[in-house]
N, C-alpha and C positions, 0 to 999 in steps of 0.2 A: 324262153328268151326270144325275143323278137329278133330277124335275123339282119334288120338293119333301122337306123334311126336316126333321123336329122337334129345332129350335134348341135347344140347354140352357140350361136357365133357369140364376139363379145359384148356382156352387157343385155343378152338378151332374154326375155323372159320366156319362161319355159311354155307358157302361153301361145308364144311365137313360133316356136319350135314347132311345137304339138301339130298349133294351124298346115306350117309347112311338111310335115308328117303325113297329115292326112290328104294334102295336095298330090304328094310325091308318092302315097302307096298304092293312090287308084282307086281307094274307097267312096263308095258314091253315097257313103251315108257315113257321118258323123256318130251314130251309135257302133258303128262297127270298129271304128278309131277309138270306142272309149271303151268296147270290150278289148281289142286288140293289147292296149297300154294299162286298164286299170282294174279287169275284168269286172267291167261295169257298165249296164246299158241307161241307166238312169241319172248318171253323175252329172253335176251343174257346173260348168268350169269357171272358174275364177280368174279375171285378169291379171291382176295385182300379186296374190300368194299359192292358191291350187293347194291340194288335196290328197289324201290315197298317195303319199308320196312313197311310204313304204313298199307298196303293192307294184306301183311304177317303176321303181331302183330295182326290183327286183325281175321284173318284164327286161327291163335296159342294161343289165351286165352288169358287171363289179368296176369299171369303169364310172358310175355314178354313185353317189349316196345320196341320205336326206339332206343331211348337212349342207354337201356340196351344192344341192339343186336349191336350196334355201339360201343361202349364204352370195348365189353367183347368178339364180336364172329367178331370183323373184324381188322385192322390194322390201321384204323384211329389215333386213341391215339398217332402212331408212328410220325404224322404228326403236334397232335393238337397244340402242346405249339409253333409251328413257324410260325399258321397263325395267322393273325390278329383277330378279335373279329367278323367283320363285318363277313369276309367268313369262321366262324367258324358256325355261325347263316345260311346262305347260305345254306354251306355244310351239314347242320342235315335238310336244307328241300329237299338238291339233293336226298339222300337216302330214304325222306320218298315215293319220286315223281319215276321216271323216273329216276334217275343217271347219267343225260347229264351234262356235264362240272364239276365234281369230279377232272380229273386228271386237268383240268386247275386252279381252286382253288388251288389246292395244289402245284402247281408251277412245277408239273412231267411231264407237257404234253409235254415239249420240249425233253424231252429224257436226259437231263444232268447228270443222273445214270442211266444207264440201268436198266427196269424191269428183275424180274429175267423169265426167258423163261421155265417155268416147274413148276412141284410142287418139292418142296425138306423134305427131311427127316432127322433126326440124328438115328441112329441105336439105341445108348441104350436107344432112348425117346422109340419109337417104341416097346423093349421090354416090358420097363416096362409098357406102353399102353396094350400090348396085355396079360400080367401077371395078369392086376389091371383089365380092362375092359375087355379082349377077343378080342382085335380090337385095330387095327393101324386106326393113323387120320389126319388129319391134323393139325401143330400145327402153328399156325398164326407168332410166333416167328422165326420160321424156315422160313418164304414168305420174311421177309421185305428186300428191295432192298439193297444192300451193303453190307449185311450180309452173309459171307460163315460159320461162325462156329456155334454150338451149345451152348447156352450161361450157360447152367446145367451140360453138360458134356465136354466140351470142344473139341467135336470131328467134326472135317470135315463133312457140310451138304452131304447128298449124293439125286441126284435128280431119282423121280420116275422115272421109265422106259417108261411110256405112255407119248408121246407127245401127249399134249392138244389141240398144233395149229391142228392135224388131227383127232383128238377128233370129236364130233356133236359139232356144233356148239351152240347148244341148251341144251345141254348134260353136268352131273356130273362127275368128274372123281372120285370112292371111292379106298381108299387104301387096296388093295389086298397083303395081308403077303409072300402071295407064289412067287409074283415079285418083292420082297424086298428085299435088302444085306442087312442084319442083323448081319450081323458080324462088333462087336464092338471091333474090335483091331485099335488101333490108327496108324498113318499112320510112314513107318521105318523111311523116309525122313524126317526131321523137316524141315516146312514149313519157311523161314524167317520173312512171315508177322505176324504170328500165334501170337503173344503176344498180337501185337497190334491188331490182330483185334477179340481178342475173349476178349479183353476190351471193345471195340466198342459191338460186340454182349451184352453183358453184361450192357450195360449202354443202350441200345435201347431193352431190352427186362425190363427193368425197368423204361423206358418211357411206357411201353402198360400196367401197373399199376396205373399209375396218372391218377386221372378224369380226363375227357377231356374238362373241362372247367374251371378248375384250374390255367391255364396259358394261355396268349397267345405272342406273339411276339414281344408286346408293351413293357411286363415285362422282356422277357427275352434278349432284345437290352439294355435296362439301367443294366440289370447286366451283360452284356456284357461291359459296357462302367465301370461299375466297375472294372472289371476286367483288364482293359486296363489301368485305372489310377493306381491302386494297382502296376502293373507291368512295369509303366512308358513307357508306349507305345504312351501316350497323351502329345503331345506340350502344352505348356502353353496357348495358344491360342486354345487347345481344338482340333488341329485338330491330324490328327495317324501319327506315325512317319513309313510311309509303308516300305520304301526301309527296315527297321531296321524287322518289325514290319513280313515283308513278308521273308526277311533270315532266322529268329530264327524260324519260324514256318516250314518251309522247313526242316528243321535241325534237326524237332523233328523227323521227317518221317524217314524210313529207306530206301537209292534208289533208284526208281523206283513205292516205296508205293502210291502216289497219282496218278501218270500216269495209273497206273492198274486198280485202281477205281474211277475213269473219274476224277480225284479233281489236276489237276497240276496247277500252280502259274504264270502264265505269265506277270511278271513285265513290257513287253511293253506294252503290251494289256492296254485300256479305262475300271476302273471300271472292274476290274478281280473280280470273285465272292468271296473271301475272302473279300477284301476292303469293297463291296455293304453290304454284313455283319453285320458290324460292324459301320459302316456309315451312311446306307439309307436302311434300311431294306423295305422300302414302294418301293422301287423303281424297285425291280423283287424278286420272291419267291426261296427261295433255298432249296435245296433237306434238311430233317432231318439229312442223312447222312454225310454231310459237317458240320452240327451243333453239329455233335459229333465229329468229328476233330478237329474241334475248342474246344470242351470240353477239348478231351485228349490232345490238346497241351497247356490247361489252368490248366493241371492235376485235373481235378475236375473230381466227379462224377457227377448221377443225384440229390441222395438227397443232395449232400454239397452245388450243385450249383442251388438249390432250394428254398434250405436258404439263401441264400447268397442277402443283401439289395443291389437294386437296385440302379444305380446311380439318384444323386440327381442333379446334375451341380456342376459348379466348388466351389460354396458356401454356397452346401445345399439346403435343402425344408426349406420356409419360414413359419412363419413370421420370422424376423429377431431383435434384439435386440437394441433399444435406446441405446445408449452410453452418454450418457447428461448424467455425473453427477450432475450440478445442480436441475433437471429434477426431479420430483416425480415419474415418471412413469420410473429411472435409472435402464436399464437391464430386464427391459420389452419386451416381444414379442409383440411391436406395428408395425415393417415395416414390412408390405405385399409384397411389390418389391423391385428389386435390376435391376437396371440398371447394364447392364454387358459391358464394352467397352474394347480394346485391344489398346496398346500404348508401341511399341518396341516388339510385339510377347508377350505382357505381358500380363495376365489378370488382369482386374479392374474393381472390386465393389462398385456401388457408392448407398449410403444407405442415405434416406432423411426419417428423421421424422417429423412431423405436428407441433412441436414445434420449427421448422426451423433449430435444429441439423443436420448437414450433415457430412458425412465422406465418406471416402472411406480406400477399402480393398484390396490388392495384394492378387491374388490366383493363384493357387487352393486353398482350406481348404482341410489338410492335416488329422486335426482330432475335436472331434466337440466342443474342448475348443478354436480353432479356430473363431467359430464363435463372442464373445467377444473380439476379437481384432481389432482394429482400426489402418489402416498406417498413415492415414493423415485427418485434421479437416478441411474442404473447406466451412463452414458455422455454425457459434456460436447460429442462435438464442437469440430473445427476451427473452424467458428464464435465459440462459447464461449468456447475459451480464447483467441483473438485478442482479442476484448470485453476477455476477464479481464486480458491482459497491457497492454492499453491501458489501461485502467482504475488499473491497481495503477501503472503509468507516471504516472500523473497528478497521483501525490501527496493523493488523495482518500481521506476517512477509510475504514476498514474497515467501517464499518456501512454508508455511502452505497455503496459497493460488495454490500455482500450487498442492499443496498434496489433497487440498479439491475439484477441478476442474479436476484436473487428464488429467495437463497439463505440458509441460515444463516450467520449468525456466526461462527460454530466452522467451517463450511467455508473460508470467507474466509481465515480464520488459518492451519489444515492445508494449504491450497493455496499460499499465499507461502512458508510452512515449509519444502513439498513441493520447493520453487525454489529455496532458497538453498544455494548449494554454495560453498564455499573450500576451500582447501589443508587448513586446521584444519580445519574439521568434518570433510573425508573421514580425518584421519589419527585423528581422536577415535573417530569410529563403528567406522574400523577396529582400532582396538587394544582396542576394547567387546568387538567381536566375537573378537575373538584371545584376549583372556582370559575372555572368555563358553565358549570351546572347552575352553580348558584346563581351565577345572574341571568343563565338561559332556565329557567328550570323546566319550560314547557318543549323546549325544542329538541328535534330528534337527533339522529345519528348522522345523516346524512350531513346535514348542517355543522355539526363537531367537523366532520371531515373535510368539507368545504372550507370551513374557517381558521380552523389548525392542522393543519393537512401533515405537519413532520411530528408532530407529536402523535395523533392517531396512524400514522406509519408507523412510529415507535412500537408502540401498545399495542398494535394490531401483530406484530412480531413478535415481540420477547414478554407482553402480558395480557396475553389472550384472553385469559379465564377472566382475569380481574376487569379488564375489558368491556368483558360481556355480560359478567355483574351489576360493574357501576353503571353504562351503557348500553342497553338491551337493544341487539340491532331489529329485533322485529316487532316494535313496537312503534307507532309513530311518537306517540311522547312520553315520557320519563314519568309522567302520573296525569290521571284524568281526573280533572275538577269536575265538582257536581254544577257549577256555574258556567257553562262554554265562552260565557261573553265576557266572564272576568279572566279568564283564560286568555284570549284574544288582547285585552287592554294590558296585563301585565307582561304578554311576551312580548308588544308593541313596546310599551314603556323600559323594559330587559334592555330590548336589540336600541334602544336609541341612546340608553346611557353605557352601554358598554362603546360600541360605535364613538361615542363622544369625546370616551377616554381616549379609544384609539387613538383617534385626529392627532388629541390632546398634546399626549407625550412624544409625538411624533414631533410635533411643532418647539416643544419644547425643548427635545434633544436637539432638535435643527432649526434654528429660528431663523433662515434662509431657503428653508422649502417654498416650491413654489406650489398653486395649486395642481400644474402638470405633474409635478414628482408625488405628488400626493396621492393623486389621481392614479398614477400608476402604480403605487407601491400597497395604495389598501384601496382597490377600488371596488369592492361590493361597499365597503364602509362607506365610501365617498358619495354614490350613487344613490345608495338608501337617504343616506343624510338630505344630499340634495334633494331627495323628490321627497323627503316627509317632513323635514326637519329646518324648511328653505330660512326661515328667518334666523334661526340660530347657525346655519351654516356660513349665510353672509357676513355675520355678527363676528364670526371669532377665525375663521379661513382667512388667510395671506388675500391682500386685494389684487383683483388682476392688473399686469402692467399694458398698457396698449403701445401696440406695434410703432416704434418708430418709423418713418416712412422718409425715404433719401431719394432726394429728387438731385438727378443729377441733369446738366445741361448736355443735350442731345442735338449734334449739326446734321438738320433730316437731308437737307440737299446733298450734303456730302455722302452720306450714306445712298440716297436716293440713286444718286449718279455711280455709285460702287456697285450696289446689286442689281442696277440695268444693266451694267456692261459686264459682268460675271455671267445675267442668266443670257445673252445675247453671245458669250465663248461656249456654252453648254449647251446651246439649244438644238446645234446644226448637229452634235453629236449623236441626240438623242433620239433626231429625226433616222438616223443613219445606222443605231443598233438593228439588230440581225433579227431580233426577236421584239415586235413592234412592241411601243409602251404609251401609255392614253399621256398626253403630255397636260399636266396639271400644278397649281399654286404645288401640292403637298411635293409632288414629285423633284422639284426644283427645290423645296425647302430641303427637303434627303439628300438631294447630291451636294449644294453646296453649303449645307451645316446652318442653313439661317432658319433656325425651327420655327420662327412667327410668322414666315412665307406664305403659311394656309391660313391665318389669324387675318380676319377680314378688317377689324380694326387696326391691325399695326400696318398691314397692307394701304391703306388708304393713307396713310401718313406720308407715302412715298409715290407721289401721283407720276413719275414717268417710270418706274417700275409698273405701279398698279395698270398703266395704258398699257403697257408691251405685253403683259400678263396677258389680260383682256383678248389682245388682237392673238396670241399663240394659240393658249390656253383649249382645250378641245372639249366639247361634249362626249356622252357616251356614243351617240349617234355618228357625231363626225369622227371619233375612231373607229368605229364600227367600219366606217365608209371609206376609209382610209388603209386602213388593215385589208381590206376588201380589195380597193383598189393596186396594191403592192402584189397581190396574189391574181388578180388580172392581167398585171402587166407580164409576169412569167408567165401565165397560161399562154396568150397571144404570141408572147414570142416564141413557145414551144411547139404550140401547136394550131396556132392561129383562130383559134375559139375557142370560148368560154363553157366549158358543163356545171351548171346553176348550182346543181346539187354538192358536187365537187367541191366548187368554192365555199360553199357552206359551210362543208364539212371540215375545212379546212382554215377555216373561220372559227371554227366552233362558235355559230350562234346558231341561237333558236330559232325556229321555219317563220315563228310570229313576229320575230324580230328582223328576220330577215325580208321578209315580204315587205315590212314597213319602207328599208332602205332600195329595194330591187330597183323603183325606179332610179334613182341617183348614177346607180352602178350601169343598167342602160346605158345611164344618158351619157358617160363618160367612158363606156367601149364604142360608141358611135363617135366620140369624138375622137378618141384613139387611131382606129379602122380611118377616118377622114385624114388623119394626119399622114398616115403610113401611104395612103394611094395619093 
């Protein structure tokens, strides 16, 4: 054990230390410092992570570990929460061993942000270093890739004078005061990136705070997918809506911001590193530094986006709840899984409990009273219908029944229907169906059920067999002619004279139908007729009546002069809400109930309305400029200057959109500033 060793101060990379170690021990050669600490005369030192840690902790007392020197004196932390678990475990034995495939773990070896090429500095850290300690150092926050500003002082890194690449290649570099700009005046030019990226600094120097085993990339992809649902970025079908997804994030940037710092968006490109993100994070490693772009365009920090719960899928972590109210176990966490299927881009929950309840659920789940809600009941259970036949035993009304089953109505009724059987009804459905045949004879099963839908309910219950007999459901027709084409003419000539009767007796039971009530009560019949049958349906159909039409005498002036001076009591209001609003025809028709307000024709009727409209009335542009101007006037008077970016942001417009208005906004804090002096 080595009998003494220069401690890192805070934040300092062990790097740093080492340098000032071998300053402090008197050794005039650089191999003697790496036999000394790792017993090793050929080792390549690393600025950023370092090596042989094992070998080192063990040189350095029990006072050190790997953990500890990984976790507090290198840049790791900056990377931990975006690898996986596996090559997190890996990674803590690269460092202890040798340090070969570090930068491949971490997904930097391709080069997709530049390492920075130097050591860097911020001035007033430096001071206050050489104030508090007597000695400038390295400060690990100042190394990490992507990062130019200082995240405590907010001042432009500035890089040490020694290049490294012509350095020993075996060799420390320590921080000498006398080659330092230490002058902390901030820079006259304000930088345009500068906001945003001493945010970025700021949220990656509060990444090298989090243990490094805290997080890994498993958890932070589901609160990514939170985030994504939260902000309606996710199809119902669960997948991103990119074209949308990849504009708005471009939009947050100022531009030119991602091209500078290797991160631009290329919508033709296969799997652009945004997409793999947020999609397939297993699928290649992305730099930390893109993981905080995506932060700041999620507006999160690190601790809100820390807390922030995990996505669970579209309908939660399970178990999931019984819905049987018959059921003793009603609103229990008994279902373990959920079948998750899509149907129209839709998502669909289909929930099966062991008492044979089934349902299914339309998602996403929005919130988690959500998870008790049921769309549709696709399987009752033996449970169920024992409830249901006790019930219906009991002589208790039908509603008290759907209210104790916690069902509709209309099931209540189809279900006792579904039950009743006698002598009569089965010889009724069956003679339906007998001369249902004869005049279809070519047509299949489907069609029977379509057409007479309560009678093949019937029979498909209480007479199966016969059913399937007279009815063969796997067949498309009931017999194959050797003629297909007479086949074709007599099932046409079938459906158009049974159809006919239809209408027939319908009209004749009710000789006060109209075609609407017709229309609605047989309309495949109605339909067919219409489009094959047109001359005999006009022939023998109720005639249509035409609309009477009530013109009533309308005083415009008098109205005119009403909803002038209503919107001229409402206007100064709306100037005045807290929360700007673009003031429009529609906006004025919503507040005071005159729904034709946005109707360009009824508007014209009312030409001193229509002028006042006119002259208020705003563009997008001149809200835009407006909304803009309300939030210059507080900046000014807070702070007596405008930050462009700031207002933007607080604007929420697009940089393209903004840029279009910027002059305007100029030209009226110059007018402002003139007014004040």
């Amino acid at each position: 054990m080595l009998p003494f060793f220069t401690d890192p101060y805070p934040d300092e990379l062990i790097y740093s230390a080492i340098s000032r170690f071998h300053f402090y021990s008197g050794n005039t050669s650089f191999v003697e410092t790496l036999e000394e600490l790792f017993q090793s005369r050929s080792l390549v030192p690393s600025i950023e992570f370092g090596s042989h840690f094992s070998i080192l902790v063990q040189n350095l007392g029990s006072n050190y570990s790997v953990e500890s020197l990984l976790a507090q004196n290198t840049i790791y932390p900056y990377f931990a929460p975006f690898i996986t678990i596996e090559r997190q475990k890996k990674l803590f034995e690269d460092v202890s061993r040798n340090g070969q495939g570090i930068h491949g773990r971490l997904g930097i070896s391709g080069g997709k942000i530049s390492r920075k090429q130097g050591l860097f500095f911020c001035s007033k850290c430096a001071n206050n270093d050489i104030n508090i300690f007597g000695e400038p150092y390295v400060h690990r926050e100042h190394q990490l890739q992507g990062i130019d500003y200082c995240p405590h002082h907010e001042l432009q890194l500035k890089m040490y004078p020694v290049d490294y690449r012509e350095f020993s290649r075996n060799g420390y570099i320590r921080f000498d005061r006398r080659q330092m700009d230490l002058f902390e005046l901030q820079e006259i030019e304000s930088c345009e990136f500068k906001e945003v990226q001493v945010k970025l600094a700021k949220m990656a120097y509060r990444l090298l705070q989090i243990p490094i085993n805290q997080f890994s990339i498993e958890n932070v992809f589901k609160k990514y997918r939170t985030l994504l649902r939260e902000n309606n970025w996710l199809m119902t079908n669960n997948r991103l809506k990119k074209d949308e997804f990849f504009k708005a994030f471009i939009s947050k940037f100022p531009p030119g911001f991602l091209e500078k710092y290797e991160s631009p968006i290329e919508f033709e490109r296969s799997n652009p590193w945004l997409q793999v993100m947020v999609t397939n994070y297993l699928r290649n490693g992305t730099h930390p530094f893109r993981h905080l772009l995506l932060l700041y365009f999620f507006e999160q920090d690190i601790d809100s986006f820390l807390e922030l719960k995990g996505d669970e899928g579209p309908f939660g972590s399970g178990p999931w709840p019984c819905l049987n109210k018959a059921a003793k176990h009603y609103k229990d966490l008994v279902i373990s899984e959920v079948e998750i299927k899509t149907r129209d881009k839709v998502l669909i929950g289909k929930f099966s409990c062991s008492c044979g309840f089934k349902y299914t659920r339309i998602g996403p789940d929005k919130s988690e009273e959500d998870k008790w809600r049921k769309s549709r009941i696709t399987a009752y259970g033996n449970v169920w219908e024992e409830k249901f036949e006790e019930l219906v035993n009991m002589n208790i009304s039908r509603k008290e029944i759907a209210s104790e089953l916690d069902v509709s109505l209309k099931t209540v009724y189809n279900l006792i229907d579904s039950k009743k059987t006698s002598q009569e009804l089965t010889e009724k459905y069956r003679a339906e169906l007998i001369e249902w045949r004869e005049q279809f004879p070519d047509a299949n099963r489907m069609q029977f059920q379509t057409e007479l839908k309560k009678t093949f309910t019937y029979l498909y219950n209480h007479e199966r067999e016969w059913l399937d007999v007279n009815l063969p459901s796997k067949r498309d027709t009931l017999h194959t002619p050797k003629n297909p084409n007479v086949t074709l003419k007599n099932n046409f000539e079938n459906r158009i004279k049974y159809y006919r009767s239809l209408l027939l007796d319908a009209i004749k039971e009710c000789p006060d139908l109209t075609r609407t009530k017709l229309r609605k009560k047989f309309y495949t019949a109605y339909t067919y007729l219409h489009k094959n049958d047109k001359e005999w349906f006009d022939a023998n159909l109720p005639q249509t009546h035409q609309a009477k039409t009530i013109t009533n005498a309308t005083d415009w002036d008098l109205r005119d002069q009403e909803y002038c001076q209503r919107i001229k009591e409402v206007y100064p209001e709306l100037l005045a809400l807290e929360k700007p609003v673009r003031i429009t025809g529609t906006l004025f028709s919503k507040r005071l109930n005159i729904f034709n307000l946005s109707v360009n024709s009824y508007v014209e009727k009312l030409p001193k309305t229509n002028k006042f409209l006119n002259e208020i009335t705003e563009t997008v542009r001149e809200f835009r400029i407006r909304r803009c101007c309300i939030v210059i006037d507080q900046m000014l008077e807070e702070h007596n200057y405008v930050r462009w970016e700031k207002l933007r942001e607080s604007c929420a417009i697009e940089a393209k959109n903004f840029k279009k208005i910027k002059p305007d906004l100029e030209e009226y804090i110059n007018k402002q500033q003139k007014q004040e002096m």
